[in-house]
C-alpha positions in Angstrom: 28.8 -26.0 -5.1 26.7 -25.7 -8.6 24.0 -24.2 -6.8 26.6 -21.7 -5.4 28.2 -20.7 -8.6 24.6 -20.1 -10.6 23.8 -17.7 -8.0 26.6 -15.9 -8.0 26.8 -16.1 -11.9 22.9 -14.9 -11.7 23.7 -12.3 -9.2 26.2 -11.0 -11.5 24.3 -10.6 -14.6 21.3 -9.0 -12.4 23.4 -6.3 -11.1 25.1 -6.0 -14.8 21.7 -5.2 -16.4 20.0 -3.2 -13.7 23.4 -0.8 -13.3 22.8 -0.5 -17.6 18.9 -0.1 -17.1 20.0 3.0 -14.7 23.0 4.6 -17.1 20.3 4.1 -19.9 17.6 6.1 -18.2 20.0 8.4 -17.2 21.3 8.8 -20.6 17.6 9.7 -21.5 17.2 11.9 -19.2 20.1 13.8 -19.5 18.7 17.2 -20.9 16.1 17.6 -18.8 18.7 16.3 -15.6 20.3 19.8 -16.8 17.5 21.8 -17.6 16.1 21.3 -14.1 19.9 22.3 -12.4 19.5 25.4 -14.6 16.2 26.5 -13.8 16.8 25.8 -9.7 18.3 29.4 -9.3 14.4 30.7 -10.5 12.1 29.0 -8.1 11.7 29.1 -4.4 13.5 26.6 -2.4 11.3 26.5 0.2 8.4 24.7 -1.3 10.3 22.1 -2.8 11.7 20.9 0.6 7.7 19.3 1.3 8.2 16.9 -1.6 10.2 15.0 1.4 7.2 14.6 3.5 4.5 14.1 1.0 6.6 11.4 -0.8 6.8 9.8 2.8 3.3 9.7 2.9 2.9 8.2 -0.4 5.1 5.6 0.4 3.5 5.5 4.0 0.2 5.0 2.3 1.3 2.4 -0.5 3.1 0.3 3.0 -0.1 -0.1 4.6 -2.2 -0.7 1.7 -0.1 -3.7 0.9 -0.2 -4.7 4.5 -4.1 -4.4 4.6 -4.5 -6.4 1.3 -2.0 -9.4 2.8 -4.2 -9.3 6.2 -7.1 -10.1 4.2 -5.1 -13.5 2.7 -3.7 -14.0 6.6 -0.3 -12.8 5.7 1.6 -11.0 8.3 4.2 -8.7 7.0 5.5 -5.9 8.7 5.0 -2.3 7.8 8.8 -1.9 7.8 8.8 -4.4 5.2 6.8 -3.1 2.8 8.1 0.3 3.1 11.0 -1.4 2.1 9.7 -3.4 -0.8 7.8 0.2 -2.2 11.0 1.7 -2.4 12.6 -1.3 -4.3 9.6 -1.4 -6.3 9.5 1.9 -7.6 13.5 1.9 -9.1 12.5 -1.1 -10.2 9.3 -0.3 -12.1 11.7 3.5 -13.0 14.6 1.7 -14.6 13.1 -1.4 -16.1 11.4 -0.5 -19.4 8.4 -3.0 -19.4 5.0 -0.6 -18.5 4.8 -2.0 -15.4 4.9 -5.8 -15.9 8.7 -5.8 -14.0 7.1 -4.5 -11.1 4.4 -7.1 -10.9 7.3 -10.0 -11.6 9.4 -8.5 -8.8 6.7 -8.0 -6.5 6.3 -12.4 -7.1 9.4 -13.3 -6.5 10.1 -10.4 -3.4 7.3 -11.8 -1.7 8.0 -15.5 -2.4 11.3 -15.0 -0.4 9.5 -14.5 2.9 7.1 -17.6 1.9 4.1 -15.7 0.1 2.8 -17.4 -2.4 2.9 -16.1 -6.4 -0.8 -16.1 -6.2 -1.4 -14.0 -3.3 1.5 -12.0 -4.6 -0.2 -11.6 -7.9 -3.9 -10.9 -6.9 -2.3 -7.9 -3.9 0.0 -6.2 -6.9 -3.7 -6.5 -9.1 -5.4 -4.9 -6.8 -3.2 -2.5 -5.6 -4.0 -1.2 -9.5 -7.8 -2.3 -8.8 -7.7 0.6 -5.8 -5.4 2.8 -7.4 -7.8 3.0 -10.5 -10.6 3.1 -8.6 -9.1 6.7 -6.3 -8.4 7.8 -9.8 -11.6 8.1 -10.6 -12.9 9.6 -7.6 -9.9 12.2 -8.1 -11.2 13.1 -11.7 -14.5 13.7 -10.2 -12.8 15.7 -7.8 -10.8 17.9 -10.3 -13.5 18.3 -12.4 -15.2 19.6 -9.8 -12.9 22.4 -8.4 -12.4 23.3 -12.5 -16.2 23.6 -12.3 -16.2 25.9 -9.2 -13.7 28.1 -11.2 -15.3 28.3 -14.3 -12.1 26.9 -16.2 -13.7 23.6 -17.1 -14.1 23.0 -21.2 -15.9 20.1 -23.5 -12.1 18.9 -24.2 -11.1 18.1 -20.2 -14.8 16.5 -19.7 -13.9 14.4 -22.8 -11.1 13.4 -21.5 -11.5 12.7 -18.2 -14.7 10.5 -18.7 -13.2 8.8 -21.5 -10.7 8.1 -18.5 -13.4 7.0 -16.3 -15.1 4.7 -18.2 -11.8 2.9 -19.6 -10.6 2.4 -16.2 -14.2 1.7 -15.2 -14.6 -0.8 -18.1 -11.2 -2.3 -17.3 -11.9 -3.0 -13.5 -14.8 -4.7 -14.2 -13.0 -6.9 -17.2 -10.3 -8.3 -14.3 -13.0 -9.2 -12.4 -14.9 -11.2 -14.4 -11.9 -13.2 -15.7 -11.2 -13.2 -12.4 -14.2 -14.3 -10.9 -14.2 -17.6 -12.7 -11.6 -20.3 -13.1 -12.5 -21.6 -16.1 -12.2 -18.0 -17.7 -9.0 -17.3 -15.6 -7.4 -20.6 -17.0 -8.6 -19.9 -20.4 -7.8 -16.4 -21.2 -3.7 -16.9 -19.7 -3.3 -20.1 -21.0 -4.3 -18.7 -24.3 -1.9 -15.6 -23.5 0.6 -18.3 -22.8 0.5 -20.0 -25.8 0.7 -16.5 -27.4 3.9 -15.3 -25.9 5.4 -18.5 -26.4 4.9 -18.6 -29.7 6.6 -15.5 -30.2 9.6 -16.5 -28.2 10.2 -19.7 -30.4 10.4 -17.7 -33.3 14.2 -16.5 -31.2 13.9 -19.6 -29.5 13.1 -22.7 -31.8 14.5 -25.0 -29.6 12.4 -23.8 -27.0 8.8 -24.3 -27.9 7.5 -23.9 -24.0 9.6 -21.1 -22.4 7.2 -20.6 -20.4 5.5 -23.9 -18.7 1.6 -23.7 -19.5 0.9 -25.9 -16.4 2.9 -23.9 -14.1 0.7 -20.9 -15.0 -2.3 -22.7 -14.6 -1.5 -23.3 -11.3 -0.5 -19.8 -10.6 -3.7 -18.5 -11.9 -5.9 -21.4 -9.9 -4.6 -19.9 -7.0 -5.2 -16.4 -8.2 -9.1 -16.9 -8.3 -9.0 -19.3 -5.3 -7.6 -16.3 -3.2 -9.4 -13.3 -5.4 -12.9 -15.6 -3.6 -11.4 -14.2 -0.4 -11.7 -10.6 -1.3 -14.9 -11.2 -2.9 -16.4 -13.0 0.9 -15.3 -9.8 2.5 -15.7 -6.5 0.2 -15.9 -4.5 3.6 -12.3 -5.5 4.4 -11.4 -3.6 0.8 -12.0 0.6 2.6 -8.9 0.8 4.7 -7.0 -0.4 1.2 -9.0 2.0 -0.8 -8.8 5.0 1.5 -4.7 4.3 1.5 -4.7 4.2 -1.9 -6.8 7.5 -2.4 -4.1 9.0 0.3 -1.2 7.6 -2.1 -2.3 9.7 -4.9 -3.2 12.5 -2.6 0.1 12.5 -1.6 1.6 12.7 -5.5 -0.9 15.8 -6.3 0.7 17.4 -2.9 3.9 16.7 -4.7 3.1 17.7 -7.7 2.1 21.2 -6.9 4.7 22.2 -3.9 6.9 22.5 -7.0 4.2 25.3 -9.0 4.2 27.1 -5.7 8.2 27.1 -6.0 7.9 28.3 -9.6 5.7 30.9 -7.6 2.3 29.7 -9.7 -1.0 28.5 -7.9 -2.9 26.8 -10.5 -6.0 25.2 -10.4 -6.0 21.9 -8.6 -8.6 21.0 -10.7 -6.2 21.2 -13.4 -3.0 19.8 -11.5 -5.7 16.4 -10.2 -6.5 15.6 -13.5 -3.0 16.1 -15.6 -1.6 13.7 -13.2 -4.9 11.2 -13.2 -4.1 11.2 -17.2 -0.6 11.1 -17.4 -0.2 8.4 -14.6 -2.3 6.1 -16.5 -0.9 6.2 -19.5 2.6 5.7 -17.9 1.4 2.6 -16.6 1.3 1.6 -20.1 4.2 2.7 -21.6 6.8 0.9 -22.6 9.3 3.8 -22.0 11.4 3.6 -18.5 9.4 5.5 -16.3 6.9 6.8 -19.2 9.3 9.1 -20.1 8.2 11.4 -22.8 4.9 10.1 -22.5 4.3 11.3 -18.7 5.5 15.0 -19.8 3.8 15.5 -22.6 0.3 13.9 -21.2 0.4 16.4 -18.3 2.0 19.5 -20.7 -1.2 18.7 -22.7 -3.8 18.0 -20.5 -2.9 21.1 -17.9 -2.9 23.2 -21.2 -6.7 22.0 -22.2 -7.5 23.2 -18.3 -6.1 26.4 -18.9 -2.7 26.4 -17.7 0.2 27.5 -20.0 2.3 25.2 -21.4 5.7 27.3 -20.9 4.1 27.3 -17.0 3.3 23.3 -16.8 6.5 22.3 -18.7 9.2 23.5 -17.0 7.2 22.4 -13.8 6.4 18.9 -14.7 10.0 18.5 -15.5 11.1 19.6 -12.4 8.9 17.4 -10.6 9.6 14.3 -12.4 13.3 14.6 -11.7 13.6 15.8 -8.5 11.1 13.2 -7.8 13.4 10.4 -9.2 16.1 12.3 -7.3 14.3 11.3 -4.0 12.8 7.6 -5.2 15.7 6.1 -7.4 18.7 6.0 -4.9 17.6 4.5 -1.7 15.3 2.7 -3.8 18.6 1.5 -6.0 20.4 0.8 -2.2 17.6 -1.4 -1.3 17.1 -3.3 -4.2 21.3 -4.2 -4.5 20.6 -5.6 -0.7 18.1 -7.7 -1.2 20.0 -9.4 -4.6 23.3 -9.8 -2.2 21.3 -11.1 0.3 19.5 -13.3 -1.1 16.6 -12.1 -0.5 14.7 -12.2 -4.0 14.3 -16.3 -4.1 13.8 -17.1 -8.6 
């Protein structure tokens, strides 16, 4: 009967602070919500109607890249699952305001409910990132080299997008020593542990161990336990990769359907890069969705490579709401399911 009425209580306040996470983002969003129903009377209809299919094929690729990365553990899960967990996971990594780390918590305790482990959970959502930085980097390549081929490419964009490069490059191979080694895995998140709980006692003083040290050192065992796994079988890792590459195909695809609407064929070059950029630091921000951020990364960037900033505003705008337009409500659907159904096991 206790048990009953904490979940209920605990279903309650989730659904409380994710319906104010939404009203909030709209809230943020609001003038650029009404900018974009202004502006839908200039461009060409037409084009926009392929964001459906290319945003099914991102979320196609993202499904099966999960799926390959589980295989490699031996974990089953369907297809149809993980389509279904993509979709929660992008409202959940749009509303909550946490660069990404809500995502990776979710992602635990979605998977837990149909008896994954918070290890394996953990080390498929890190490499996920892993592959998706790793495409990045062959798509900078890539855009550089179609802004090459055009003779639009300048010292600025080259600066950029190898400073790019060699951070992600830098910060791939930093996971995987940590990684690589138990002793440095245990070290470096017990020390983070310590950190963060720390800071919580200073709101918390009668809580000196929010977090329980032990409990995370098991986690993170089990992390470089099953990261040996990926290690014994790098072949294994190119179906992943190429899904991953397909992902962020898919988003570039996306991306510029809506220039062609707005009747303007850029260089990809330009388009591959912006979104390389801006992605990446949206990862990082804070911000629900990167917002701000995401816009004026790709206004700049596109800009550097040539392209107008009265051409790439209005169109990146565009994009990014008419893409939440497409991602946030079955995505919103899904996740309210799986909290009345119990299926997200804390």
């Amino acid at each position: 009967m206790a048990e009953e009425k904490r979940q209920k209580k605990w279903k309650l306040i989730l659904n409380v602070f994710t319906l104010l996470a939404l009203v909030i983002l709209i809230y943020a969003v609001r003038d650029q919500i009404l900018n974009t129903i202004s502006r839908l009377g200039e461009v060409n209809a037409w084009p926009l109607a392929l964001m459906l299919p290319a945003q099914y094929l991102n979320y196609y690729s993202y499904s099966n890249m999960y799926k390959n990365l589980f295989v490699i553990l031996n974990e089953k899960v369907s297809f149809k699952f993980m389509f279904r967990v993509n979709s929660e996971l992008n409202f959940v990594n749009n509303v909550f305001p946490s660069g990404g780390v809500s995502g990776f918590s979710y992602f635990g305790i979605r998977m837990r409910g149909v008896g994954i482990t918070s290890g394996k959970a953990t080390l498929v959502q890190m490499m996920r990132f892993i592959l998706i930085f790793i495409s990045f980097q062959v798509l900078l390549f890539s855009g550089l080299l179609v802004l090459a081929l055009n003779g639009s490419v300048n010292n600025l964009v080259i600066l950029i997008a190898g400073s790019l490069a060699t951070l992600l490059l830098v910060g791939t191979v930093g996971t995987a020593f940590i990684v690589g080694s138990q002793k440095r895995i245990n070290s470096f998140f017990t020390y983070i542990t310590r950190t963060v709980n720390k800071l919580i006692n200073i709101i918390r003083p009668k809580h000196p161990e929010t977090i329980d040290i032990k409990r995370v050192e098991k986690l993170f065992t089990e992390l470089h336990e099953n990261y040996l796994v990926f290690k014994k079988k790098p072949g294994l890792l190119k179906k992943p990769l190429m899904y991953a590459l397909l992902a962020n195909t898919a988003e570039i695809i996306t991306i510029y359907v809506v220039y062609i609407a707005f009747g303007q064929w850029v260089n990809p070059g330009a388009v591959i890069i912006a979104y390389a950029i801006a992605n990446f630091a949206g990862l990082i921000s804070v911000l629900p969705g990167g917002i701000g951020v995401y816009e004026a990364l790709m206004t700049a960037v596109l800009a550097s490579a040539g392209v107008p900033a009265g051409v790439s505003l209005p169109v990146t705008v565009m994009y990014r709401i008419l893409n939440m337009t497409i991602q946030l409500p079955p995505g919103y659907v899904l996740y309210h399911k799986a909290v009345q159904d119990n299926d997200i096991k804390i």
